[in-house]
C-alpha positions, 0 to 999 in steps of 0.5 A: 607658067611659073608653076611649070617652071618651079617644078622643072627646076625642081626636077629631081626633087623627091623630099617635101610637099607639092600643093594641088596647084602645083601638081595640076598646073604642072600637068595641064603645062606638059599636057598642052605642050605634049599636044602642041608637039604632037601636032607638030610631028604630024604635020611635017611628018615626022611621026608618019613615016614609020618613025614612033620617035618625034619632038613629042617623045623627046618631050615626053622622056624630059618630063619624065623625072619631073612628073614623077618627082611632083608626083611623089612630092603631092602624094607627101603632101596628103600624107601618103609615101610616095611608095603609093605612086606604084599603085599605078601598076594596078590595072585600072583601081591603081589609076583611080586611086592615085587620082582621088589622093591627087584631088585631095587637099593637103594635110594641115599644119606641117607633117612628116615630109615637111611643111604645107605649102599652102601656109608657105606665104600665108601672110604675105611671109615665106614659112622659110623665113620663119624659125620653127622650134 
């Protein structure tokens, strides 16, 4: 859950680098949540009555922003731009792909977004305690 919260609270937080936990734990976050709320628009009939807006959609737009921002921060993180998150726009390869680089491990050592999150507490020390050169 803490991983949910780091990425909320990083909403809007488009520089630096997302480690896989990061991104995956978010993701399996809203998708119990979006399924918990859909159930809950279905059974007191929110949803049926015609109206496409429930508890669910509201969901949906307040965790637009963050997915994106985490979306982004995991592509710098295997040392893509975060431009490439527009291959979503290619109907079925575009998915694939951001997939593969999704699933794939960091870069190691630092690169042009910034340190690896996975050596931030290598250690037991926080790398934003330690000077760099």
């Amino acid at each position: 859950m803490s991983w949910y919260i780091k990425v909320l609270k990083n909403y809007a937080v488009f520089e630096g680098r997302a480690s896989r936990k990061e991104y995956w734990m978010f993701f399996l976050c809203s998708l119990v949540v979006s399924i918990a709320l859909s159930i809950v628009d279905m059974a007191t009939g929110i949803t049926n009555n015609g109206n496409p807006f429930g508890i669910s959609t509201l969901y949906a737009l307040a965790v637009l922003l963050p997915g994106i921002a985490v979306s982004v921060r995991r592509l710098h993180d295997t040392g893509r731009s975060g431009w490439s998150l527009f291959l979503a726009l290619i109907p079925f390869v575009g998915a694939i792909l951001l997939l593969v680089y999704y699933c794939q491990d960091s870069q190691p050592g630092d690169n042009q977004y910034g340190p690896n999150p996975k050596a931030e507490f290598s250690a037991g020390i926080p790398q934003s305690a330690v000077a760099h050169p």
